[in-house]
N, C-alpha and C positions, 0 to 999 in steps of 0.2 A: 501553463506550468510555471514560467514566471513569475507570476502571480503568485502561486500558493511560497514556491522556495525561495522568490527574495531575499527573505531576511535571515535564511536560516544554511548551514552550512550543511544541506540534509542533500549528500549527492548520491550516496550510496547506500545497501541494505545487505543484510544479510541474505544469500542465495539460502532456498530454500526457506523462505520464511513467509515468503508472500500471501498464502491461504492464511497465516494466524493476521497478518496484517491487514486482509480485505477483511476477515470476521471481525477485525476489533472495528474496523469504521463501520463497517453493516450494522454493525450492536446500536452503534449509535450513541452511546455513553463513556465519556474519557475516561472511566476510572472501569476497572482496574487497567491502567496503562498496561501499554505492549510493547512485550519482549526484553530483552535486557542487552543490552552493548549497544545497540544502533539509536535507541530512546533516550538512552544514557548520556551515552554523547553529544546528541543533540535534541536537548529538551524540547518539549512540546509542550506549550500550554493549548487551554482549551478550546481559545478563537483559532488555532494554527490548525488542532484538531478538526474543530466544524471548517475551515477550509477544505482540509483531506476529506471529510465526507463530501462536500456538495459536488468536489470534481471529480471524486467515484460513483456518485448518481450520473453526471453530468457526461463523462467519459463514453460510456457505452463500450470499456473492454479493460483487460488489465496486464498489465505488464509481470511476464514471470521467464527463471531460468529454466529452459529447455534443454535439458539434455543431449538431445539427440542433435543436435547443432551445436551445443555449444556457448550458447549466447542468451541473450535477454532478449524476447519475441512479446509483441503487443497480438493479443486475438481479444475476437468481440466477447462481449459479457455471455450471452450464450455458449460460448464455447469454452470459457471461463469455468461457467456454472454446470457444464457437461463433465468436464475435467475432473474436477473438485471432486465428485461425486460417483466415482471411478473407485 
């Protein structure tokens, strides 16, 4: 994780935004960027973007707010991709 936000002041995200955010990297093409406030604030160009894809192949799950807790919960990409599609 390091790696990808060294340079970038990208610590936070919009709750509730994480599915538009895994679809924009799955697409796999920077344009048309994603979301508004969080991008905004802290630009992404395209190698920062192909960063964010290869560690959501690489990952194997994804970071989202859970309600029922409370909190930001990491589950595997299968149960990710069970979720979504609810």
């Amino acid at each position: 994780m390091h790696d990808v936000f060294e340079d970038t002041d990208f610590t936070r995200w919009h709750i509730g935004s994480e599915l538009a955010l895994d679809r924009w990297l799955a697409r796999g093409s920077f344009e048309p960027r994603f979301g508004r406030g969080l991008l905004e604030e802290n630009p992404v160009n395209e190698a920062f973007y192909e960063r964010l894809c290869d560690l959501r192949n690489r990952a194997g799950g994804w970071w989202y707010w859970k309600d029922e807790v409370g909190a930001i919960v990491w589950i595997s990409r299968a149960e990710w991709d069970r979720l979504v599609e609810q």
